[in-house]
Each structure stands twice: as C-alpha cells, then as structure tokens.
ROTORLO-965213 format. One line per 2 residues: their letters; for each residue x, y, z of N, C-alpha, C. Coordinates in pm, whole numbers, plus 50000, padded with zeros to 5 digits. Example, Ala and Ser with C-alpha at 12.3 -4.5 7.8 and 13.67 -1.06 7.14 Angstrom:
<mimars>
AS) 51319 49431 50780 51230 49550 50780 51320 49670 50780 | 51285 49775 50708 51367 49894 50714 51290 50003 50787 $
</mimars>
This chain:
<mimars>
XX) 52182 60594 58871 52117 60710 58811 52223 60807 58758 | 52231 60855 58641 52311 60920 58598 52228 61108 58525 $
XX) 52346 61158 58497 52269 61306 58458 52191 61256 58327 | 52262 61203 58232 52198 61153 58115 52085 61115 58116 $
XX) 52107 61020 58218 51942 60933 58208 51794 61029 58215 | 51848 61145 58325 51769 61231 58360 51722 61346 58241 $
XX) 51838 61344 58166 51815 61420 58063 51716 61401 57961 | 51771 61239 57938 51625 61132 57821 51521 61158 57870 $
XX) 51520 61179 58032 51359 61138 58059 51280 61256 58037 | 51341 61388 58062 51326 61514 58008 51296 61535 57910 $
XX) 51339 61467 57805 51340 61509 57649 51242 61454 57571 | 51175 61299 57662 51076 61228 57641 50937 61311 57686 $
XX) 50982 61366 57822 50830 61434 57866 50798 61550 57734 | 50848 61639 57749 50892 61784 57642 50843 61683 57493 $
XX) 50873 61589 57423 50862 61567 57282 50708 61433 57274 | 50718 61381 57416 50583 61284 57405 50638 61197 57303 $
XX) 50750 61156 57289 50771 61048 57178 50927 61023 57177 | 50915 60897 57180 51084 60820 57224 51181 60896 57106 $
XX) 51131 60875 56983 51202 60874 56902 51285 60996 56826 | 51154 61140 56891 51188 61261 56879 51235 61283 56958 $
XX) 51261 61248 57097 51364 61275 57234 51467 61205 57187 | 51448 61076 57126 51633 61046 57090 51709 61149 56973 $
XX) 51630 61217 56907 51718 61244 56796 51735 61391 56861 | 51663 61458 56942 51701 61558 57025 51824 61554 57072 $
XX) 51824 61411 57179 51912 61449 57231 52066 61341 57164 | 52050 61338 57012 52129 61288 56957 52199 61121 56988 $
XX) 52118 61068 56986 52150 60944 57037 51998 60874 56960 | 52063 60694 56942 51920 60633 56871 51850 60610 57001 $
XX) 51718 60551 56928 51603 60532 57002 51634 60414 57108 | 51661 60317 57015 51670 60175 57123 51789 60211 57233 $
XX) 51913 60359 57227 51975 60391 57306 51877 60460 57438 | 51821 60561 57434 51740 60613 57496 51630 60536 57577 $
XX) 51533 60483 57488 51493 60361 57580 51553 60271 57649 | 51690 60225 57626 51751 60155 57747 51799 60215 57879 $
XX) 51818 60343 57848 51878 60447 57961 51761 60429 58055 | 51589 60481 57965 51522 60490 58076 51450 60408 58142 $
XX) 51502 60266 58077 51430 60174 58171 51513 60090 58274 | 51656 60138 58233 51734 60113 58336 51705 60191 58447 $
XX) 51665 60338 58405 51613 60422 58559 51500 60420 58612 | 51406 60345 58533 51258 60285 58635 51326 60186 58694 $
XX) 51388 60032 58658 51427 59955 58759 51498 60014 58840 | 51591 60090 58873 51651 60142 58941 51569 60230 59054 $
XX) 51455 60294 59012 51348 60373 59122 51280 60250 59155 | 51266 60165 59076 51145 60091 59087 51007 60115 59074 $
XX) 50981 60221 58984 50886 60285 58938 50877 60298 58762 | 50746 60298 58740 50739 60328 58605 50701 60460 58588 $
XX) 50810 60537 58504 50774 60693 58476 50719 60706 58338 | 50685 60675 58211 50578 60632 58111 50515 60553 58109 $
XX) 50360 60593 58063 50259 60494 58007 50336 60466 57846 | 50341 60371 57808 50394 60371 57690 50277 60285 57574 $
XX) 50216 60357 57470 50112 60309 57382 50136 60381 57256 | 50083 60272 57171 50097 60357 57019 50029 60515 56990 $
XX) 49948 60530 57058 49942 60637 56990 49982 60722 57103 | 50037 60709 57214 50099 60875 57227 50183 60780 57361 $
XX) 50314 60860 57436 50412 60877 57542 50316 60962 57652 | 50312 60931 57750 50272 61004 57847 50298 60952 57992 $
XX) 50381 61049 58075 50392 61021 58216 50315 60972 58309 | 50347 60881 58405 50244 60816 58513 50269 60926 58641 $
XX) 50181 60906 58753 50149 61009 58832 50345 61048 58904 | 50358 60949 58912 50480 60961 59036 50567 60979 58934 $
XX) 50565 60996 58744 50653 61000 58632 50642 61155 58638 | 50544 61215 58678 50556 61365 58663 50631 61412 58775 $
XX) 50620 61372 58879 50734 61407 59015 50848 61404 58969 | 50856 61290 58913 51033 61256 58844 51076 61358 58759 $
XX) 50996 61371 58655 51065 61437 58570 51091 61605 58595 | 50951 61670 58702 50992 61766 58764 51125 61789 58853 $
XX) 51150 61682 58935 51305 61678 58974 51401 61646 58916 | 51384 61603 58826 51516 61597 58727 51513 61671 58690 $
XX) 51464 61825 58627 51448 61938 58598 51543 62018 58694 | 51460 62028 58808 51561 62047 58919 51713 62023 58884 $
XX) 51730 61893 58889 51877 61821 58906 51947 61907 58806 | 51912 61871 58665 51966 61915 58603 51997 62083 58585 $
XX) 51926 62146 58605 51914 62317 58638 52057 62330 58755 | 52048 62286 58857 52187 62275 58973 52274 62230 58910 $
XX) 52322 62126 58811 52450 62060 58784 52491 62117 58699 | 52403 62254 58611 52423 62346 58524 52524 62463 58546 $
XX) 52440 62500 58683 52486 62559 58782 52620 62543 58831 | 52714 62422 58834 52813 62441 58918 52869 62440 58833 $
XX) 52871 62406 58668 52937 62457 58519 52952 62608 58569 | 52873 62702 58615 52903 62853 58556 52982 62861 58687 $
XX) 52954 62829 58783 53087 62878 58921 53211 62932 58926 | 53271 62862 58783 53434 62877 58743 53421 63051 58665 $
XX) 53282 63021 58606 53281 63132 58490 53265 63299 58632 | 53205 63244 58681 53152 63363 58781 53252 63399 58863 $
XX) 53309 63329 58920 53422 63358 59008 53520 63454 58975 | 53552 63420 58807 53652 63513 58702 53532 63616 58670 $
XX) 53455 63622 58748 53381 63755 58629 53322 63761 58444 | 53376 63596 58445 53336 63605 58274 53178 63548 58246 $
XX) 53090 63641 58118 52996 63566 58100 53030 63516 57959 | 53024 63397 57950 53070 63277 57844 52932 63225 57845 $
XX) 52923 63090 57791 52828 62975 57740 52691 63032 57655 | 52624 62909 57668 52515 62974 57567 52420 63021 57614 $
XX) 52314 63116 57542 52212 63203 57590 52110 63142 57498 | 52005 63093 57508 51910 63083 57414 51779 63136 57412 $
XX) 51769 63273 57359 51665 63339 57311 51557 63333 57225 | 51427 63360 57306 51303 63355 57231 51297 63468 57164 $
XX) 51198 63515 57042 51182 63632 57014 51047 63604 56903 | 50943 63748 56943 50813 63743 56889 50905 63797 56729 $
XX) 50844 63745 56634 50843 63846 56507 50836 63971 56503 | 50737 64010 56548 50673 64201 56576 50765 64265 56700 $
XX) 50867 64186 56708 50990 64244 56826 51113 64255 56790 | 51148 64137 56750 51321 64078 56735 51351 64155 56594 $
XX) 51296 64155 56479 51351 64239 56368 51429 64368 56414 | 51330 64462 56514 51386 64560 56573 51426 64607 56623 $
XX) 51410 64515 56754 51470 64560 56877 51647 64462 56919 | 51605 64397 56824 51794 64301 56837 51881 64363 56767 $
XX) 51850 64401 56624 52004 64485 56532 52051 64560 56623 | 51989 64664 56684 52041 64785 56749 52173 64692 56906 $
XX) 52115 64596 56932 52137 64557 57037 52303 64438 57056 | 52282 64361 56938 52364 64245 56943 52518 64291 56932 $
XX) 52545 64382 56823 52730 64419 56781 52768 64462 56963 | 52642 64511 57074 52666 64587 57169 52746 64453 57241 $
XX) 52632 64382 57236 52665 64244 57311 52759 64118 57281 | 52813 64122 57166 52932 64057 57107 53044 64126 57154 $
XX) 53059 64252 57168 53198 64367 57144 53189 64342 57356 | 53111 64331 57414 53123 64351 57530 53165 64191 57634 $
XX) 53105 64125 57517 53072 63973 57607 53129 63848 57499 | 53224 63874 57406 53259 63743 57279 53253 63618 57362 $
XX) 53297 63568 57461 53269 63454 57458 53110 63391 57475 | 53036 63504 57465 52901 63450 57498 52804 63405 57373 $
XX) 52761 63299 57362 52691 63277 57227 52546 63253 57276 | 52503 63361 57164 52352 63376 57160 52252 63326 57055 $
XX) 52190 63237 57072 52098 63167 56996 51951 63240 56964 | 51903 63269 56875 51798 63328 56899 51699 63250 56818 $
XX) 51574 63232 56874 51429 63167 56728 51345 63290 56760 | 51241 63246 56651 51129 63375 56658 51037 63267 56646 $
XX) 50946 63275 56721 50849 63194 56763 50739 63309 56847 | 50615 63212 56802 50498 63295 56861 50492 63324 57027 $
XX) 50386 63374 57064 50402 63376 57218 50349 63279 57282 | 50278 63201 57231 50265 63112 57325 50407 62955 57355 $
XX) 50454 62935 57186 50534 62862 57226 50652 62913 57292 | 50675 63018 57303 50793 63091 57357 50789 63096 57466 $
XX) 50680 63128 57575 50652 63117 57710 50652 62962 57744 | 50596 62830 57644 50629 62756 57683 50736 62643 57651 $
XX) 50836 62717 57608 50977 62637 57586 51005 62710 57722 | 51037 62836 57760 51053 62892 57885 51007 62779 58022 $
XX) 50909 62782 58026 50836 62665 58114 50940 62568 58116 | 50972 62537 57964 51021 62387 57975 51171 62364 57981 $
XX) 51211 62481 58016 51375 62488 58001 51459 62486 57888 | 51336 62477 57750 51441 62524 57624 51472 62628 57581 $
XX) 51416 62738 57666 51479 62886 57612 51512 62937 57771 | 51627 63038 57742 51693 63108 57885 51603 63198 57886 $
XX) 51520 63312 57786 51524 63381 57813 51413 63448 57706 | 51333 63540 57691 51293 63596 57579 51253 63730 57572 $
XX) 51161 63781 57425 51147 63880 57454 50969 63888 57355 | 50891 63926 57462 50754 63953 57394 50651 64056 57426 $
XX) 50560 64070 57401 50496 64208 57416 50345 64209 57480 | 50350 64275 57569 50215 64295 57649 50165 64163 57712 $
XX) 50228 64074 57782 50217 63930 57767 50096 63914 57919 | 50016 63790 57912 49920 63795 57984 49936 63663 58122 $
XX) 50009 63573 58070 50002 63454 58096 50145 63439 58232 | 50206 63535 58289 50363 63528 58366 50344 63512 58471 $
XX) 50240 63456 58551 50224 63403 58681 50386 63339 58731 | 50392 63256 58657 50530 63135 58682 50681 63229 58651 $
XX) 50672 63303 58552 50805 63361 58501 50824 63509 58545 | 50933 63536 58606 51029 63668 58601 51014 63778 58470 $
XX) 50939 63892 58476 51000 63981 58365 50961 64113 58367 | 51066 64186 58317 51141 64347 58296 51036 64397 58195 $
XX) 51000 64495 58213 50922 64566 58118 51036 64678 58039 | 51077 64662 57944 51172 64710 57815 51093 64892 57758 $
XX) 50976 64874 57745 50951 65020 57700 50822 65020 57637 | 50763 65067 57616 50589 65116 57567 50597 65145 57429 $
XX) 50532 65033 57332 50524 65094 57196 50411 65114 57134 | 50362 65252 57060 50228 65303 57013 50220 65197 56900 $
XX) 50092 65219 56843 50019 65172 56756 50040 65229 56620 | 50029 65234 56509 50006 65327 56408 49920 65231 56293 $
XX) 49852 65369 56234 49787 65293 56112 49843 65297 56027 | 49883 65213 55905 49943 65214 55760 49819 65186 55642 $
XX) 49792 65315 55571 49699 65310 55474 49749 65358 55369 | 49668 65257 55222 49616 65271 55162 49574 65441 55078 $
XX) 49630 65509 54987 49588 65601 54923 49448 65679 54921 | 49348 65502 54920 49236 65547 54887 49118 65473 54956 $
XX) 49181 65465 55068 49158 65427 55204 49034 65509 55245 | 48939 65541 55319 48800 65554 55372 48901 65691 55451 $
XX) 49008 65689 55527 49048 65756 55662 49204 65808 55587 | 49237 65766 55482 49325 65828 55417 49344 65980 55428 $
XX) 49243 66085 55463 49242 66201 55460 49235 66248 55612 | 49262 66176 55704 49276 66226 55854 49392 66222 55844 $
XX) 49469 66332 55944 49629 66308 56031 49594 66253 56138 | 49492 66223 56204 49477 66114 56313 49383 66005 56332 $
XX) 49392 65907 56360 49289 65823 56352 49271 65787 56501 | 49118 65766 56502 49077 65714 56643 49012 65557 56668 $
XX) 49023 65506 56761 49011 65354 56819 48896 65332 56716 | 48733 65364 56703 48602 65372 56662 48673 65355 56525 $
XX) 48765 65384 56473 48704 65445 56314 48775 65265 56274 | 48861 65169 56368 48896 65088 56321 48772 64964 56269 $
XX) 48769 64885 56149 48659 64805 56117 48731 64702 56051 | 48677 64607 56133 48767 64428 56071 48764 64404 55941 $
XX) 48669 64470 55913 48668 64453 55738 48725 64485 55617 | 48836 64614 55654 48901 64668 55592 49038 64640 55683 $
XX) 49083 64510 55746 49224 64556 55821 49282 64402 55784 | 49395 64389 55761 49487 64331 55719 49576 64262 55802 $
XX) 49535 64150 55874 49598 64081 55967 49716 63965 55987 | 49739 63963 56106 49848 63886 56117 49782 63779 56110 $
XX) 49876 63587 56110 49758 63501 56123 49773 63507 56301 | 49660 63360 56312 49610 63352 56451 49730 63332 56531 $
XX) 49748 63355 56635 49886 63314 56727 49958 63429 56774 | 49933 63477 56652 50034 63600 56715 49967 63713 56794 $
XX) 50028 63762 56922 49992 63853 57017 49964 63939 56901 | 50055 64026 56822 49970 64123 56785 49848 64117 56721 $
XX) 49809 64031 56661 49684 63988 56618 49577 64046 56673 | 49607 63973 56815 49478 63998 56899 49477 64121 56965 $
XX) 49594 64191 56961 49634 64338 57070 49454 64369 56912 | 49497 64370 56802 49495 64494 56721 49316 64498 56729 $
XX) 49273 64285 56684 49154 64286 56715 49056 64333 56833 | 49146 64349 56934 49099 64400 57086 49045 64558 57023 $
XX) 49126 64641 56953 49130 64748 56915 48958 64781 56819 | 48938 64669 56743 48793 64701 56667 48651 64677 56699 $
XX) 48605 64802 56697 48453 64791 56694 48389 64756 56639 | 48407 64631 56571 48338 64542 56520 48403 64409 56455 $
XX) 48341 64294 56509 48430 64175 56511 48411 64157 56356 | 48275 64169 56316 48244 64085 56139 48196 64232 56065 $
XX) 48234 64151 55904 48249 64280 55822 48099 64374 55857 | 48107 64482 55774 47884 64485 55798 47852 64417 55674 $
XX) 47678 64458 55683 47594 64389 55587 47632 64389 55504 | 47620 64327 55356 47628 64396 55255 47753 64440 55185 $
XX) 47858 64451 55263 48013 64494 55195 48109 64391 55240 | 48095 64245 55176 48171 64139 55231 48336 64191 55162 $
XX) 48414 64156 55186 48547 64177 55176 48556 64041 55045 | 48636 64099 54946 48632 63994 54856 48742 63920 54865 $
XX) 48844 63959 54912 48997 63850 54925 48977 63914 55095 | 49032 63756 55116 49092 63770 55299 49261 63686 55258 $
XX) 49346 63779 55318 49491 63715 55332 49522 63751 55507 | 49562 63616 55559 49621 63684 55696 49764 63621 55663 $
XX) 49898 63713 55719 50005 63665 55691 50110 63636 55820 | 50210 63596 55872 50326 63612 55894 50405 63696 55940 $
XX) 50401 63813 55847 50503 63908 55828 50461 64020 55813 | 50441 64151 55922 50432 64253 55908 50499 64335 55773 $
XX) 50585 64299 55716 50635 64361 55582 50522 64339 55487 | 50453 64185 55487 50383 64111 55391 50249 64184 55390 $
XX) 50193 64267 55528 50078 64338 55550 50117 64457 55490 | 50229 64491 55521 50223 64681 55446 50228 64637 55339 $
XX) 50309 64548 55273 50279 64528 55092 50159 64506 55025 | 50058 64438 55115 49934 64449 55061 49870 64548 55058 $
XX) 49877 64659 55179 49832 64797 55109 49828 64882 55022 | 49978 64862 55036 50070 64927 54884 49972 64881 54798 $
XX) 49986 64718 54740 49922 64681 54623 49754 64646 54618 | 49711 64639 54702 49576 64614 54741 49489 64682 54817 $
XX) 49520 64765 54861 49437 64917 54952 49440 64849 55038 | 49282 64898 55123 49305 64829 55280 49377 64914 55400 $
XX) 49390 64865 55484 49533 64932 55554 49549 64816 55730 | 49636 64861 55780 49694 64740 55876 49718 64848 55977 $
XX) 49790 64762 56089 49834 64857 56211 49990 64784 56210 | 50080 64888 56231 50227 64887 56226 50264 64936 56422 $
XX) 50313 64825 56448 50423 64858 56631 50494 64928 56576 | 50522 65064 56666 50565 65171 56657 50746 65159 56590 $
XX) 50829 65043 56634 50917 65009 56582 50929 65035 56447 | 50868 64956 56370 50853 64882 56251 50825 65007 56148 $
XX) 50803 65109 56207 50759 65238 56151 50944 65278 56076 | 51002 65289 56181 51129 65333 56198 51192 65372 56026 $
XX) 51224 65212 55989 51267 65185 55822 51206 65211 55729 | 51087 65314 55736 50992 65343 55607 51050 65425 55546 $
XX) 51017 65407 55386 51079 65538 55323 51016 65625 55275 | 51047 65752 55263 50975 65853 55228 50807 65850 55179 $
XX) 50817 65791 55132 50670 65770 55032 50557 65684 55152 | 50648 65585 55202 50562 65460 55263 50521 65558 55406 $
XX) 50588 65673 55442 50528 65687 55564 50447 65791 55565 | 50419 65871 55404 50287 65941 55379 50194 65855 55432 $
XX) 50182 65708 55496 50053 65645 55458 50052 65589 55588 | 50125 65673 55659 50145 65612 55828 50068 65735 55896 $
XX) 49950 65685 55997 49858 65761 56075 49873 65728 56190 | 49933 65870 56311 49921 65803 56442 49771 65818 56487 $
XX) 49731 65795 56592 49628 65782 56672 49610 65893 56772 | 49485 65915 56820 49435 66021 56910 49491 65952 57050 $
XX) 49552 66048 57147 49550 66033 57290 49436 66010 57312 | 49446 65889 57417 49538 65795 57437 49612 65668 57351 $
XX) 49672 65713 57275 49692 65563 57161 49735 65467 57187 | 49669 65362 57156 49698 65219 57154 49867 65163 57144 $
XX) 49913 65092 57270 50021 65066 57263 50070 64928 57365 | 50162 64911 57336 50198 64759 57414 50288 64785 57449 $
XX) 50353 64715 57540 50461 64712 57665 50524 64585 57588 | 50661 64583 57544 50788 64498 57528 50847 64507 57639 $
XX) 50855 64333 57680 50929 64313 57765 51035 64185 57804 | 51148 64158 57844 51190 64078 57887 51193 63948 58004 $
XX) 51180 63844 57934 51106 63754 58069 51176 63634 58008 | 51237 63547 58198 51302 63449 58195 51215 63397 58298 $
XX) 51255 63224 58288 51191 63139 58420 51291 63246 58555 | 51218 63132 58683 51274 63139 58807 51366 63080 58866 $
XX) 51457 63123 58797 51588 63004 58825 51717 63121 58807 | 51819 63087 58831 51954 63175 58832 52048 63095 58736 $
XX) 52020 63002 58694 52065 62958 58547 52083 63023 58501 | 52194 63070 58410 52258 63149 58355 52218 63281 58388 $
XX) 52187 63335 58472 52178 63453 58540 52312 63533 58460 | 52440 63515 58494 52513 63642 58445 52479 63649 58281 $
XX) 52439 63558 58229 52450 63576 58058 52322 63673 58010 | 52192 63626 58116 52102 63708 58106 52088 63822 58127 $
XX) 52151 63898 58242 52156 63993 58277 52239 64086 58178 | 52368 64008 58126 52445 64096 58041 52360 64134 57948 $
XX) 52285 63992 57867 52150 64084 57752 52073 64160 57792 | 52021 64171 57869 51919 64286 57964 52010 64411 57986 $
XX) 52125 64437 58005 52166 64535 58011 52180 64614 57889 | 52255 64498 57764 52231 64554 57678 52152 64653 57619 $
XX) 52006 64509 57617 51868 64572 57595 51831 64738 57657 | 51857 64730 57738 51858 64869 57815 51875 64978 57788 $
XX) 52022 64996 57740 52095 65056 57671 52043 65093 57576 | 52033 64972 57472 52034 64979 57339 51893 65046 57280 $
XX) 51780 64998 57342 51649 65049 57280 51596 65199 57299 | 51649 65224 57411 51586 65361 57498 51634 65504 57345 $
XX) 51823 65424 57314 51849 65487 57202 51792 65481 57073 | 51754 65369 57060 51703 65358 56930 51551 65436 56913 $
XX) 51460 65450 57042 51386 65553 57035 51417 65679 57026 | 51502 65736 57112 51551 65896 57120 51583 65929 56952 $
XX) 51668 65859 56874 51690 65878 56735 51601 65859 56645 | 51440 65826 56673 51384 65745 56578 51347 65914 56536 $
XX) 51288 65873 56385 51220 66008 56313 51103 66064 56356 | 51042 66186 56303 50965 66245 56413 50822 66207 56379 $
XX) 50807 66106 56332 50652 65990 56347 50636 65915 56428 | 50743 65918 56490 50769 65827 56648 50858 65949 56750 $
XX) 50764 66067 56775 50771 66118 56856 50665 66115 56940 | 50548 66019 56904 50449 66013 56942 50447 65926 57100 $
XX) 50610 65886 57120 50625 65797 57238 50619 65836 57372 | 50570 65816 57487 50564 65884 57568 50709 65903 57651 $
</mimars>
C-alpha cells in the first residue's frame, strides 16, 4: 500500500470516473487503474462497483476511502513539522471564494499577506456556495470564505463582519423618490437577480413579499446573471433595480450612488465569514489568512464612504 495508491482512490471517489481522477492526478488511466487494483488485491477487497455508466464505491470502499483521507491529511502533516518548528508559514493555501465576497474583501487583504508571509502561495476560485462547502468536505479547498452560510454542522468557522443590504435603482423606478426603502416595498417583479446557486440570490428572495409578478403586469424581459456589476448595468440601461452587499457599494461613482437606497432599521444584512474543515492541516497558513482577514476588512469598513455608515 502506498500514499499514491491512496491518493487514486481519492481522486476516483471525488470525480466518479477513472479517467477524470487520472488526469487529476496527472497520470494515464490504465496507470491509475493498475495502482488501484493492485490495492484491492492487496486488502482483498473490492473498493468500486465499476459499470459504464457511472464509478461508485462498495460499502467497505467508502470506509477505505474515508481512511485514506485520514492517511493522507497526517502524512501532510508531518510535511509542515519542519515548517512549524522554524516558525515559517510556506506551502499552499487553497481558497474558496463566493463572487458577492472575494471581489471585495481579498484586494484590501492579499499585498497584506504576500509582504508578511512570501513563501506562502495562495490559490484562490470563486465558486458558488454550495460547491465550495463541498470541495471543503472533500479536501480540495483549505479554506474559504462565504456569507450567512446554513449548512456548517461538519466545518469550523469565524464570523468576519455583518454586511447591510442596499437597493440600486433605476431613475424611474416606482421607490426612486424614497431615501429609504423598506423590506414590504421589495416585489420579484421588478428585481434583477442573480442566477440560481448563488446564496445571495436567495438571502434577497427571502427578502420579497411576493414570490410571482402580480396580475396583469408580467415583466417583459427576465435576465438573471452572474455578476453583480452585470445587475447594476441593467438598471442603468433597463430600469428595474437590484440589491447591492454593502461592499460592492464601496466603488460607485458619483452618479451610480444617487441610485443607491439604504433600508429602514432593521436592514437586511448577512454575516461574511471564514470556514475551514476539522483538521489542523495547514493550520499555520490558515490562520495567517484569518489574521490578515481581520485586519484587513474591519479597515476597509472604517474608510468606506458615508453610504456605508449604515454598518453597525
């Protein structure tokens, strides 16, 4: 039994397919399949059902591959020993990050964490929340960062800071003429969404009193997008109006934040936060980003302009 072998079998559970676990883990297929059937004869167990249409573990294949998880997590472990002993945090960090987070909350943060920590390399994706919690699960991310999250039974995480809600409208918008808007006045029919997946999506839909347009005033274009930039541009050019995380407010310019409305106490807001599995795997690399984080955001609020004084 070797670490490798344990690794294939890992990469097989995680991808459900020989061929995407070999090129994962950089090696051909007919390589990979020999590794792991050298390590069923060797248990004397079969750890895949193996059929055309899908890879899937046998009962005592899920034990396995949970302890090889294990294994491999410890042999990781005695890699950083050398690093810890000297006090250095080195190797890699690999970071999750929601869209409606990482634009904002990383610039302020990273020159902190390069200038303090160079040998440490930080990987970052932006991925939704659900796959992000479950690469976490699965040991492909150290570490991430997402907002108001529901699902952390299994995972460790820091709550980072509380961000309001705001509305972005439209000129000639229905509510265009309030300085405040309240929860009630929001209506699905006039709001400009993210697509499905994304937490904020659903924070915002949680927010409306009413799931479908009303009678009679069907909405003639529906766009859901991606990209919070891609939603304020449709206001700009298409009326309407959206809800902007208090962040995202920050970079508006003059003109664009005539059209930014905070909300009545108590306003709508989400908790950003930091969350890793239960493991001490790279513990010092994490912690150094968390400190960062720390640092870095609390400032980037205190300086923000006074449309985001609305923070508690």
């Amino acid at each position: 039994m070797t670490l490798r072998q344990l690794r294939y079998v890992v990469a097989v559970d995680r991808t459900r397919h020989f061929t995407k676990a070999a090129e994962e883990c950089g090696v051909t297929q007919p390589t990979l399949s020999s590794q792991i059937r050298k390590l069923e004869r060797a248990l004397g167990v079969q750890i895949f059902h193996r059929t055309r249409m899908r890879v899937r573990p046998t009962d005592i294949g899920r034990e396995i591959v949970e302890q090889a998880r294990i294994v491999l997590r410890e042999a990781s472990r005695l890699r950083e020993w050398p690093r810890k002993a000297d006090g250095e945090v080195a190797g890699e960090l690999r970071l999750g990050v929601i869209p409606t987070v990482g634009p904002w909350v990383l610039p302020p943060a990273l020159p902190a964490l390069v200038a303090r920590h160079p040998k440490l390399s930080l990987v970052v994706e932006e991925l939704k929340t659900s796959e992000l919690l479950e690469r976490l699960r699965s040991d492909r991310l150290d570490a991430g960062l997402v907002a108001t999250p529901s699902d952390l039974a299994d995972l460790d995480y820091r709550p980072l800071f509380e961000e309001p809600f705001f509305g972005y409208l439209s000129p000639e918008h229905r509510l265009a003429d309030r300085t405040r808007l309240r929860r009630e006045d929001l209506k699905l029919a006039d709001l400009w969404l993210l697509q499905e997946g994304h937490c904020f999506r659903d924070q915002v839909l949680d927010l409306c009193s009413d799931l479908t347009p009303p009678t009679g005033t069907p909405r003639s274009l529906s766009f859901e997008s991606g990209n919070l930039d891609t939603l304020k541009r449709l206001v700009d050019g298409g009326g309407g109006m959206t809800l902007l995380p208090g962040l995202a407010v920050r970079g508006l310019t003059d003109e664009e934040r005539s059209r930014v409305r905070p909300f009545e106490a108590p306003a709508p807001a989400r908790t950003v936060c930091f969350v890793h599995g239960r493991t001490y795997l790279k513990r010092a690399a994490r912690e150094a980003l968390l400190e960062v984080l720390i640092h870095s955001v609390p400032s980037a609020l205190r300086e923000s302009p006074s449309v985001l004084r609305e923070y508690p």
